[in-house]
C-alpha positions as CSV (number, residue, x, y, z in Angstrom):
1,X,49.6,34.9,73.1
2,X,46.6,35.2,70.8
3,X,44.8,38.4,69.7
4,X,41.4,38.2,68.6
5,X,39.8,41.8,67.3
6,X,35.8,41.9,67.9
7,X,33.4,44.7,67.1
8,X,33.2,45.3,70.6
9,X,36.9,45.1,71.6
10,X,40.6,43.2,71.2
11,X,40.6,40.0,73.3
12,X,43.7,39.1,73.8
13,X,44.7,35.4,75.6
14,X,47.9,34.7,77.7
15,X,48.3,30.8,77.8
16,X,50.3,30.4,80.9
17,X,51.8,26.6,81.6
18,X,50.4,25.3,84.9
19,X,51.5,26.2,87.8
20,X,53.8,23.7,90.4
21,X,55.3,22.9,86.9
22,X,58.9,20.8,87.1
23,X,60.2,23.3,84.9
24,X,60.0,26.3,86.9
25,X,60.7,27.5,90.8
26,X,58.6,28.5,93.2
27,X,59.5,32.1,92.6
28,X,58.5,31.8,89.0
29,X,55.5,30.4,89.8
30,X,54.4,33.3,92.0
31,X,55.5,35.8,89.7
32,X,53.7,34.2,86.9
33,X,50.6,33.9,88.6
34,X,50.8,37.7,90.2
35,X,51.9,39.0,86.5
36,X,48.4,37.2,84.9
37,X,46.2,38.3,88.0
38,X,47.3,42.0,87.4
39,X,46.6,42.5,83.8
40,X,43.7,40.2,83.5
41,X,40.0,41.0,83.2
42,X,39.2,36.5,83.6
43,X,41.4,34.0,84.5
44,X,41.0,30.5,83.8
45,X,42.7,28.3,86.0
46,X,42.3,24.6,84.6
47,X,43.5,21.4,86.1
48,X,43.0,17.6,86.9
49,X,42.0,17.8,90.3
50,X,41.5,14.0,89.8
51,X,44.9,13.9,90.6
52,X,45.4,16.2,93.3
53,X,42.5,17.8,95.7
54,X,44.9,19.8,98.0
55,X,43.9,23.1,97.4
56,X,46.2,24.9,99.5
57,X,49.2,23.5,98.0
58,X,47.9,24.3,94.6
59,X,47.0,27.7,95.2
60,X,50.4,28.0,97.2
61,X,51.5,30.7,94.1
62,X,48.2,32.2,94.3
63,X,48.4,32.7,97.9
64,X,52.3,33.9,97.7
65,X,51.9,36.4,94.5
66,X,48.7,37.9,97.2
67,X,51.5,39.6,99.3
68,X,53.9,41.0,96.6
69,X,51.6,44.1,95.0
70,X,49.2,46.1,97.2
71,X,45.8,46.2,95.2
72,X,45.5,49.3,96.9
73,X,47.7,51.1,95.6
74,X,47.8,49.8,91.9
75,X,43.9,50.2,91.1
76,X,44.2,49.7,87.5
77,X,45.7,46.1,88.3
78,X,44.1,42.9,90.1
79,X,40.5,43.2,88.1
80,X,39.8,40.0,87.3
81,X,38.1,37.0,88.1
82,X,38.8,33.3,88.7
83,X,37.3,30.9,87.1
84,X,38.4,27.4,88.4
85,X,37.5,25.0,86.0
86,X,37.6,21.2,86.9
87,X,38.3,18.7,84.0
88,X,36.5,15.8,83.1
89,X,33.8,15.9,85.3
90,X,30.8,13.2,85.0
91,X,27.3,14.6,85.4
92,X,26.9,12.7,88.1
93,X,29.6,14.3,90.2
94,X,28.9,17.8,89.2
95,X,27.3,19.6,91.9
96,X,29.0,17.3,94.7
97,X,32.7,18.5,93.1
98,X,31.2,22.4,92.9
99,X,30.3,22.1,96.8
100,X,33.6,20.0,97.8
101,X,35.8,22.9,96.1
102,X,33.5,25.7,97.2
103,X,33.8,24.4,101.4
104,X,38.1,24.4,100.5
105,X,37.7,27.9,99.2
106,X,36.3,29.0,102.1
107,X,38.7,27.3,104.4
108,X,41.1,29.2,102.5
109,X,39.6,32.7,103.1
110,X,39.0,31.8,107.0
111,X,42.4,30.9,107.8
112,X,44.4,33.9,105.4
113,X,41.4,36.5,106.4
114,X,41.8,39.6,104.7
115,X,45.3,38.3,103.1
116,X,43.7,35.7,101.1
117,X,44.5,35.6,97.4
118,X,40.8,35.3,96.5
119,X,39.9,38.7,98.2
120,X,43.2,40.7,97.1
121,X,43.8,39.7,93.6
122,X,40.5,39.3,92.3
123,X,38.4,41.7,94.9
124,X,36.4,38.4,95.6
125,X,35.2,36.9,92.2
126,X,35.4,33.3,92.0
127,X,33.4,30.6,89.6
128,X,34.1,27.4,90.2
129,X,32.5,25.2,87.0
130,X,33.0,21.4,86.7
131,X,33.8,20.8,82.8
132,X,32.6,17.4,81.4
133,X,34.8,15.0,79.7
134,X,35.5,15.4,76.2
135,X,33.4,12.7,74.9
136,X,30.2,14.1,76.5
137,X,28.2,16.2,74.1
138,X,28.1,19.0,76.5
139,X,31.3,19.7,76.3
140,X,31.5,22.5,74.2
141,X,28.5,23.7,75.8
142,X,30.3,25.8,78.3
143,X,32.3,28.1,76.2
144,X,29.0,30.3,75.7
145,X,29.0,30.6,79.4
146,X,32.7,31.4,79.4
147,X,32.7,33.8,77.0
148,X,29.0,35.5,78.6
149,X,31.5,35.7,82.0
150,X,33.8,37.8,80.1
151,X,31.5,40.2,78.6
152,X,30.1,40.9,82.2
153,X,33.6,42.3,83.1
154,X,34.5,45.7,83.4
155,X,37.0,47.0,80.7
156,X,40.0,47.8,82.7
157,X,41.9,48.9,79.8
158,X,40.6,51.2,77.5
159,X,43.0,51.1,74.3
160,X,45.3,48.6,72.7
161,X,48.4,51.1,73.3
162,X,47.7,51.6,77.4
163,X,47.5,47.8,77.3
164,X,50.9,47.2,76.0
165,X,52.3,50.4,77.7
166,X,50.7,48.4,81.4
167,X,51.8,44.9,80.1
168,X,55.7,46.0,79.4
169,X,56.1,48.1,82.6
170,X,54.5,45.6,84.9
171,X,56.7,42.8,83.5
172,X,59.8,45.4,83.8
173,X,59.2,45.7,87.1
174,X,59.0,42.1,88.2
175,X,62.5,41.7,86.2
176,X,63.7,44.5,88.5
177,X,62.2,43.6,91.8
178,X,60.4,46.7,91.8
179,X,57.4,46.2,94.1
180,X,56.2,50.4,94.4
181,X,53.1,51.2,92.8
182,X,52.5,50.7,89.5
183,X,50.6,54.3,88.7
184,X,53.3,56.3,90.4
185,X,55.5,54.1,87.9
186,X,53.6,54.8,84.7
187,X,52.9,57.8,85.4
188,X,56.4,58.9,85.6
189,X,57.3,56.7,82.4
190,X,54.4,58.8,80.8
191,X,55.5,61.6,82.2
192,X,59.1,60.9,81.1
193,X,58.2,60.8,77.1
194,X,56.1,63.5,77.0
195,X,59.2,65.4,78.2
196,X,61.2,64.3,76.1
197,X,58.4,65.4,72.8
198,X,57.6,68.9,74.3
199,X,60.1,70.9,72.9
200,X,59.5,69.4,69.4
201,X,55.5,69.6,70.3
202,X,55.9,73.2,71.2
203,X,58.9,74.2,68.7
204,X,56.9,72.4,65.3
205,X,53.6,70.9,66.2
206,X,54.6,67.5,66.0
207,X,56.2,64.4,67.9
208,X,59.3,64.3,65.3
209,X,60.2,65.9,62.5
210,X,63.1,63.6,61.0
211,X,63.2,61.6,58.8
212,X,59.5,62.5,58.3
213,X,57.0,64.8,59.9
214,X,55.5,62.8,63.1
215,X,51.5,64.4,64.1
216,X,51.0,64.6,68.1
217,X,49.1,61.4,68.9
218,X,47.4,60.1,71.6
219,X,49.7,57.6,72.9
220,X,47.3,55.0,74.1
221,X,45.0,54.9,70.6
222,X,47.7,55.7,68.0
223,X,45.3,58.6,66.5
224,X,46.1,61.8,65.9
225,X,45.2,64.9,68.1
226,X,42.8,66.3,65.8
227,X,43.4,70.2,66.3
228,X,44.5,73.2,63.9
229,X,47.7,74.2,64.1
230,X,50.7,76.3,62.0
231,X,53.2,74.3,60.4
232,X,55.5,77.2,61.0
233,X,58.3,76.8,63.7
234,X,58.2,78.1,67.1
235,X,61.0,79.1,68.9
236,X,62.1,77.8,72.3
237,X,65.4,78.2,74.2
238,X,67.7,75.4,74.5
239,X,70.3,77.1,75.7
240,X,74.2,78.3,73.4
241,X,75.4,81.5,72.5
242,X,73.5,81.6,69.5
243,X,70.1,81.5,71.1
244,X,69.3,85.0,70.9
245,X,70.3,85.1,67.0
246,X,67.9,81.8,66.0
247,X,65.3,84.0,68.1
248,X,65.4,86.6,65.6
249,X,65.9,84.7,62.9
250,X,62.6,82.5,63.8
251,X,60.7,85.4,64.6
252,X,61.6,87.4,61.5
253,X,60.2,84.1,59.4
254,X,56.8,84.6,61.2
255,X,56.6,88.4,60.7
256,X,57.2,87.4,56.8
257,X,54.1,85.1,57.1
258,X,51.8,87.4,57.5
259,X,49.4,88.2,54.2
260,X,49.4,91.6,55.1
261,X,53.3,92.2,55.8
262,X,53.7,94.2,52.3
263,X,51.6,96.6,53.1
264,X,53.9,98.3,55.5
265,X,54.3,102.2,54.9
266,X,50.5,102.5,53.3
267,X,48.7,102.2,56.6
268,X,49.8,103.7,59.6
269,X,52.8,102.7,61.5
270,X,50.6,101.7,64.8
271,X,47.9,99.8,62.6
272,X,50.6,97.7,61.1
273,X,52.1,96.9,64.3
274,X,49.0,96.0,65.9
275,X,48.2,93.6,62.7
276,X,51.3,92.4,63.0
277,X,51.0,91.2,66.3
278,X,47.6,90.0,66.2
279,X,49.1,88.0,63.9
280,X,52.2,86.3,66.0
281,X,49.7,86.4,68.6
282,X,47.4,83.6,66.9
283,X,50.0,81.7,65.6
284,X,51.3,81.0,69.0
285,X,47.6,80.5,70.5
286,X,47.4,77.5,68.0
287,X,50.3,75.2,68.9
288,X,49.5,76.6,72.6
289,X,46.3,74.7,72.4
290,X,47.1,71.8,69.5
291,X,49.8,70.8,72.6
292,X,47.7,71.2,75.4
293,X,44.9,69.0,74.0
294,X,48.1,66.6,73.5
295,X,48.8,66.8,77.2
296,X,45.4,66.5,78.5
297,X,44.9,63.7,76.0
298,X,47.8,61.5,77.4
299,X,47.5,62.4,81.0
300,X,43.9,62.2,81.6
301,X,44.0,58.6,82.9
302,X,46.6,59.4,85.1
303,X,45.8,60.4,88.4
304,X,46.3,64.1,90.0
305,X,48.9,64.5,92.2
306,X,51.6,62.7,90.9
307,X,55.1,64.9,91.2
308,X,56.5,64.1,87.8
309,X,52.6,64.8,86.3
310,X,52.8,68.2,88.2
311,X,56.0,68.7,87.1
312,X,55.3,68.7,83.7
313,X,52.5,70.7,83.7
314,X,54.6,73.5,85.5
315,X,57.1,72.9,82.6
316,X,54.5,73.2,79.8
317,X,53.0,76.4,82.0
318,X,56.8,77.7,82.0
319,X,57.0,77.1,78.4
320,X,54.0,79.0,77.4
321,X,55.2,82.1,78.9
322,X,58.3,81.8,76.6
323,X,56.8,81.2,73.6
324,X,53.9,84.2,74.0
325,X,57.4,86.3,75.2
326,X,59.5,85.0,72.3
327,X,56.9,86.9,69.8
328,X,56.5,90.1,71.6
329,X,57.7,92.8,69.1
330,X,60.3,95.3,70.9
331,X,58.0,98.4,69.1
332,X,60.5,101.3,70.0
333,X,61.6,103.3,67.3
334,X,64.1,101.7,64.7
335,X,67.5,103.6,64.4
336,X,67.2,104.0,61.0
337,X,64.4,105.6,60.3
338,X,61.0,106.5,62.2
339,X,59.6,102.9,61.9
340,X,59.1,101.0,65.1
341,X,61.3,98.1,65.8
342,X,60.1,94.3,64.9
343,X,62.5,92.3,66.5
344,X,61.7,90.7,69.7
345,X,61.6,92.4,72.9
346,X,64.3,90.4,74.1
347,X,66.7,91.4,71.4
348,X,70.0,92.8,71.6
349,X,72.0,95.6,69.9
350,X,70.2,98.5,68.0
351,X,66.8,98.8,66.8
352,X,66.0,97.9,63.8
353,X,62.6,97.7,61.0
354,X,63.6,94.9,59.2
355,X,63.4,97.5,56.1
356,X,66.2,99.4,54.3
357,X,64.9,102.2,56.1
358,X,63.8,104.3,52.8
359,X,60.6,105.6,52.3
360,X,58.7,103.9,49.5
361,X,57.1,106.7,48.4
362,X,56.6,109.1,45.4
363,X,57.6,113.0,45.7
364,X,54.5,114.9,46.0
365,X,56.0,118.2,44.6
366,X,57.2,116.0,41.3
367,X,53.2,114.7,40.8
368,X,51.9,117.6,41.8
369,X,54.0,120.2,39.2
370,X,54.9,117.9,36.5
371,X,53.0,114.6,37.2
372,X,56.2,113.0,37.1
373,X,57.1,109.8,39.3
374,X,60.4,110.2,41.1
375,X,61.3,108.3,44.6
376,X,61.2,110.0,48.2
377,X,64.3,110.1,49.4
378,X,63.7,110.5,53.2
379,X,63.6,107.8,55.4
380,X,61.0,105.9,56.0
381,X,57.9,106.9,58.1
382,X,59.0,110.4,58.1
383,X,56.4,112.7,59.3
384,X,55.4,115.4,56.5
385,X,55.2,115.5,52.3
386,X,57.1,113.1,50.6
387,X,59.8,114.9,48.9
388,X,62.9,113.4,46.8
389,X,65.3,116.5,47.1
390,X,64.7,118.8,49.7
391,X,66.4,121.4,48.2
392,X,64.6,121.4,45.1
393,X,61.5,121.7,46.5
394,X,61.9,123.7,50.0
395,X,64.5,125.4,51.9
396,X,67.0,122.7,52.6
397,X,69.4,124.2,54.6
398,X,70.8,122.1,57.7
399,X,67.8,121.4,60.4
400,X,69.2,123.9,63.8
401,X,68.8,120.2,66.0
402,X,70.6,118.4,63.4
403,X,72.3,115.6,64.5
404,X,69.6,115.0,67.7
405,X,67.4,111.9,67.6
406,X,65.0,111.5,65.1
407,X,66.0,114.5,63.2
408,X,65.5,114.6,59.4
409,X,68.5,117.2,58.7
410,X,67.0,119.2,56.1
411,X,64.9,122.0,56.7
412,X,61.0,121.8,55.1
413,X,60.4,125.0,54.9
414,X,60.1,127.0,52.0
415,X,62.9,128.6,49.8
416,X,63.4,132.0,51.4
417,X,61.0,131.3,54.4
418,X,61.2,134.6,56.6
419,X,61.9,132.6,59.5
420,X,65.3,132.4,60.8
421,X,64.9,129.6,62.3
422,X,65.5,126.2,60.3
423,X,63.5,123.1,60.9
424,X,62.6,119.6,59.5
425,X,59.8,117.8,59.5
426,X,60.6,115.7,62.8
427,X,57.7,116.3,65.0
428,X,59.9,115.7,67.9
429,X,63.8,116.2,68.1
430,X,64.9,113.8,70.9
431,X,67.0,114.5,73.8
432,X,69.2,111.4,72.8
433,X,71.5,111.4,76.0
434,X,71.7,107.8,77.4
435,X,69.2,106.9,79.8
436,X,69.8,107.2,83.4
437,X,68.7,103.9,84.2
438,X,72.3,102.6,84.5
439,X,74.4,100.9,87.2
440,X,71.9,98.4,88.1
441,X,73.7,95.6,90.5
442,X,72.1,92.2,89.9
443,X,71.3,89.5,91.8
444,X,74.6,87.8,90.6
445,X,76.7,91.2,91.0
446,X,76.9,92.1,87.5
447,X,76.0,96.1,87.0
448,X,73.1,96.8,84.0
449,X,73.0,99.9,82.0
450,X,69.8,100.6,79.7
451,X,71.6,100.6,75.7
452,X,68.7,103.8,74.8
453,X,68.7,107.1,74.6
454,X,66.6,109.9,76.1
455,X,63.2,110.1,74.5
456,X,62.5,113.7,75.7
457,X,62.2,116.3,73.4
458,X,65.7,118.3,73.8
459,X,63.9,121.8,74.0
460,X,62.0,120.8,76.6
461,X,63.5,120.7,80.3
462,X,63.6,117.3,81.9
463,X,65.2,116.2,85.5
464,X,66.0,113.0,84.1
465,X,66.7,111.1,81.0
466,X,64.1,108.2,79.9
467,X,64.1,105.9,76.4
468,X,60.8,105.0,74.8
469,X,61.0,101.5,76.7
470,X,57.8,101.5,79.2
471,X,58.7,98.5,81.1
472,X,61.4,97.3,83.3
473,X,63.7,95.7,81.5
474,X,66.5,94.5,84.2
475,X,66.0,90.2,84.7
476,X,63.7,88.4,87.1
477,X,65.6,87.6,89.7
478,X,64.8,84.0,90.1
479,X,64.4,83.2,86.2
480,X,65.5,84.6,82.8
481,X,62.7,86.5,81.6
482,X,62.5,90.3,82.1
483,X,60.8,92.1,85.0
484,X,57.5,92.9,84.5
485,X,57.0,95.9,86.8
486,X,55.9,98.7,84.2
487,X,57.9,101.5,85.0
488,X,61.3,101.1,83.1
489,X,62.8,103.2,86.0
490,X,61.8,100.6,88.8
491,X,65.3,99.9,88.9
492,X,66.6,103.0,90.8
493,X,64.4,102.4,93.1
494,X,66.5,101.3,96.4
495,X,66.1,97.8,97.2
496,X,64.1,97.1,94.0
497,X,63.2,93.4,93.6
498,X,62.8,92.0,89.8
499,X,60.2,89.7,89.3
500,X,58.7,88.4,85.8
501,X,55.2,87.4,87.4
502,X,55.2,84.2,86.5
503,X,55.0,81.0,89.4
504,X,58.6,79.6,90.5
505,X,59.2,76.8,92.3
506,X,61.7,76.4,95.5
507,X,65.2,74.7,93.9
508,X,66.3,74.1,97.4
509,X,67.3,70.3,98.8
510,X,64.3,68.8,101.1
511,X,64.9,69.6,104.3
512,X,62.2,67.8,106.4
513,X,63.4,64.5,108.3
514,X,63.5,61.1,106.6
515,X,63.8,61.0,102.6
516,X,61.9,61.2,99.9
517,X,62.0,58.7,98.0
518,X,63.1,55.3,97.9
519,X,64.3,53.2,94.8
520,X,62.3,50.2,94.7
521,X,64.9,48.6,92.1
522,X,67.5,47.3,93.5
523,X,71.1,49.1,92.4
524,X,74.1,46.7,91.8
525,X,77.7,47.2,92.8
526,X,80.7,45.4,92.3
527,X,82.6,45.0,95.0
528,X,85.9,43.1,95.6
529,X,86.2,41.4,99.0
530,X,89.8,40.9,100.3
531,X,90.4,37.7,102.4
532,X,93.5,36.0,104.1
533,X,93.6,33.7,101.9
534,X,91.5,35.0,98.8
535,X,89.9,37.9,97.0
536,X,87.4,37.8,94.5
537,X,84.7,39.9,93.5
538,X,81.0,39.8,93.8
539,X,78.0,42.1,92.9
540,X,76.5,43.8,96.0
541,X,72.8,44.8,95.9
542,X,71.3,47.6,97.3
543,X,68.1,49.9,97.6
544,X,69.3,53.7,97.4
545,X,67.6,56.6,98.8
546,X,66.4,60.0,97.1
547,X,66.5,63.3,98.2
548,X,64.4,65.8,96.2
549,X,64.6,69.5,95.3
550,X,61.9,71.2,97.5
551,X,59.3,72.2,94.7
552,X,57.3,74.6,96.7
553,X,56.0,77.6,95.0
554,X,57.2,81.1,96.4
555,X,54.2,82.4,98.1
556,X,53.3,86.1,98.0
557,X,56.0,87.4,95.5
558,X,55.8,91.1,95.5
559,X,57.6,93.3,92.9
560,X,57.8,96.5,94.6
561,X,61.0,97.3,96.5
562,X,59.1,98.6,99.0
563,X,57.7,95.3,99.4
564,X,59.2,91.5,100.7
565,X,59.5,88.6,99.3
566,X,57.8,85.5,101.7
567,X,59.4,82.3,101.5
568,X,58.0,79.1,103.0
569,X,59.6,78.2,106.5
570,X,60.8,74.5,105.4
571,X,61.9,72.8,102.3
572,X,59.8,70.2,101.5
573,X,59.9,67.8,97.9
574,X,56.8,68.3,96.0
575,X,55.1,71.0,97.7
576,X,53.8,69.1,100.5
């Protein structure tokens, strides 16, 4: 092998020894020859034909390799064209030689007809050039005209790295006896490592991150995909008890991030939180699109409709979902103090700020009468003046719904206030009884109860209790997200049916006749055979059969109990 890099392109020459060589078999001749035919934009087939002038039996490889590969099927092989060069050649002989081998050519394509080598491995290019002897001054006279032929071929392969990926799988497949298509297998090999990257894609931005940082490339050129991106960590499930704990933990990082995350308590509670999220929001948008360019990058010469292609987009589809979810603040009030929870939506336990829950805060009485700068005590976001002891300042006798939700104990009024009645600052004393939605039977017979508490003010008559949660929050009953219906009560519905929203595909075995696949490569097995007079073992090839899960999206999905879920009538691999 040579390489040779041009402003134009790499050339890169195979020198293959000739073909009926004593060194090699027939079956190594043929899948020589079909192994340079499928990769090759030009070959050169040279040879005394001095010697020898039967055609057929020296295109016997040619015509053998013809029957091996379906050009059809493998349109990115069998591009080239055969040039036939005949050696030492006088001038006088030149054009009778050109016509002798020209007539034997065509006996060739009338007697094989459409199975002739010519017509399936090099879609009907020949040149047949008579080369003069060494000696003769025109000798080197032809290699212009050589190298002109190659510039007139179409580029088959567009970058050094789809090259080598092409050359490596093809000659793979020959060592396995694998004769299926070679897109449906490099596809799948693409299809395979980009798998395999994705959650390191998704989860940092990049291909690897140890022992150094690795950029998303494009796989065929080697050059980076040229996109913004965060160099902050994403998370994405892989599964353990301690999944919902690195959630937080990620997401707690990623709040911290934010230039604006001090300034908690000076704006409003809702404006933070809306900052905030616009915030999680873009970071997530940027590795969502730094990896899809990745994708489209690497898969773009691939052809649609391959299962494992589809597959992988489904997954990267899947995975998006996740990630957005994974940043979704839960927003309900924290349980120590009247800011709104910032941990995820999907966390567990009680809510919580991510603050010490104290108000940060001067009294306004202490400015106001001495100028004097002494710390609120209240909690934090407390509705009313800041104040450091209540009962310095105001009435401070025990709230009449202390001990209700969201109650700030100490009455505001002021010392000796006429009325009886004493009350904080709390615009709303919660009910705080724990919500009815409870005794929920999942789809795997587990019962959920909803961890709040009644969000209702308690002086206020109510027929049933309700937290501050809006949506559903029971699990989509064919995946692990939470059902998106947006009424957190749509579980006492009777009959309710819990879906996130998002597409699922059909995990069910293939049931339509036959089977799905078939592996090309043949699987060995040792086997022992038992005789009356001997045993020994031998190894046993076979070709193994594949049955796939069905793949079919669930059509129609409704949410609504008072709605049905419509399944397709037959299982069938890859949505077909």
């Amino acid at each position: 092998m040579s390489v040779t890099p041009t402003q134009e392109a790499l050339i890169v020459a195979l020198d293959f020894e000739g073909v009926h060589s004593i060194e090699r078999s027939a079956q190594e001749d043929t899948l020589l020859v079909l192994f340079n035919t499928a990769i090759s934009n030009l070959v050169l087939f040279r040879n005394n034909f001095a010697l020898s002038r039967d055609i057929t039996g020296l295109f016997q490889s040619f015509q053998s390799s013809s029957t091996v590969l379906d050009p059809k099927a493998n349109p990115s092989l069998f591009q080239s064209t055969l040039v036939i060069i005949i050696k030492d050649v006088v001038d006088s002989d030149k054009v009778e030689i050109a016509r002798e081998f020209s007539l034997k050519f065509q006996r060739i394509v009338q007697d094989e007809q459409e199975a002739n080598f010519i017509s399936r491995l090099h879609a009907g290019r020949l040149n047949i050039i008579p080369w003069p002897v060494i000696e003769s001054k025109d000798f080197y006279k032809l290699f212009p005209a050589v190298k002109r032929r190659l510039d007139q071929q179409v580029v088959t392969h567009r970058a050094a790295g789809e090259f080598l990926h092409m050359m490596k799988t093809l000659m793979a497949k020959l060592k396995a006896n694998d004769w299926g298509a070679m897109s449906q297998t490099m596809a799948s090999h693409r299809a395979q490592l980009i798998s395999t990257l994705l959650p390191n894609a998704l989860a940092f931005g990049c291909a690897d991150i140890y022992p150094e940082r690795e950029p998303l490339k494009n796989l065929d050129t080697d050059l980076p995909v040229d996109l913004p991106d965060t160099l902050h960590q994403l998370f994405i499930a892989a599964g353990g008890v301690e999944q919902s704990a690195s959630r937080e933990r990620t997401l707690t990082v990623l709040c911290a991030a934010w230039d604006r995350h001090e300034s908690r308590q000076y704006v409003p509670e809702e404006e933070w939180i809306e900052g905030m999220t616009n915030h999680l929001e873009t970071i997530v948008n940027l590795r969502i699109d730094h990896v899809r360019e990745w994708l489209t990058v690497n898969l773009s010469r691939f052809q649609a409709g391959h299962a494992s292609i589809e597959e992988l987009r489904r997954t990267f589809e899947n995975a998006i979902v996740d990630l957005k979810g994974n940043v979704q603040l839960c927003k309900l009030q924290c349980a120590g103090c009247q800011l709104l929870c910032v941990q995820s939506r999907l966390h567990h336990g009680p809510h919580h700020c991510q603050t010490d829950h104290l108000c940060v805060h001067e009294c306004n009485f202490c400015m106001e009468l001495s100028g004097e700068y002494k710390q609120c005590n209240m909690t934090a976001g407390h509705a009313g003046k800041h104040i450091c002891v209540v009962n310095e300042h105001l009435c401070g006798k025990p709230c009449k719904f202390m001990g209700r939700h969201g109650c700030l104990d100490a009455c505001t009024n002021v010392i000796d206030h006429l009325d009886e009645e004493h009350l904080c600052a709390a615009p709303v004393h919660a009910c705080g009884k724990p919500c009815d939605l409870s005794g929920v039977k999942l789809i795997d017979g587990s019962m959920y109860s909803c961890p709040g508490s009644c969000r209702f003010a308690s002086d206020v008559d109510h027929f049933r209790h309700e937290c501050d949660a809006r949506f559903c929050s029971v699990p989509c009953q064919l995946c692990k997200r939470l059902c998106s219906d947006q009424d957190h009560m749509h579980g006492l519905e009777p009959n309710a049916i819990h879906l996130c929203g998002q597409e699922h595909l059909c995990t069910a075995v293939c049931s339509a006749p036959g089977i799905c696949e078939i592996e090309t490569a043949p699987q060995s097995i040792e086997a022992t055979f038992t005789g009356k007079n001997e045993t020994f073992q031998y190894t046993k090839y076979t070709q193994g059969s594949l049955v796939h899960s069905c793949g079919q999206l669930y059509a129609n999905v409704r949410r609504r109990s008072r709605e049905t879920v419509e399944v397709h009538k037959a299982h069938r691999a890859g949505g077909d």
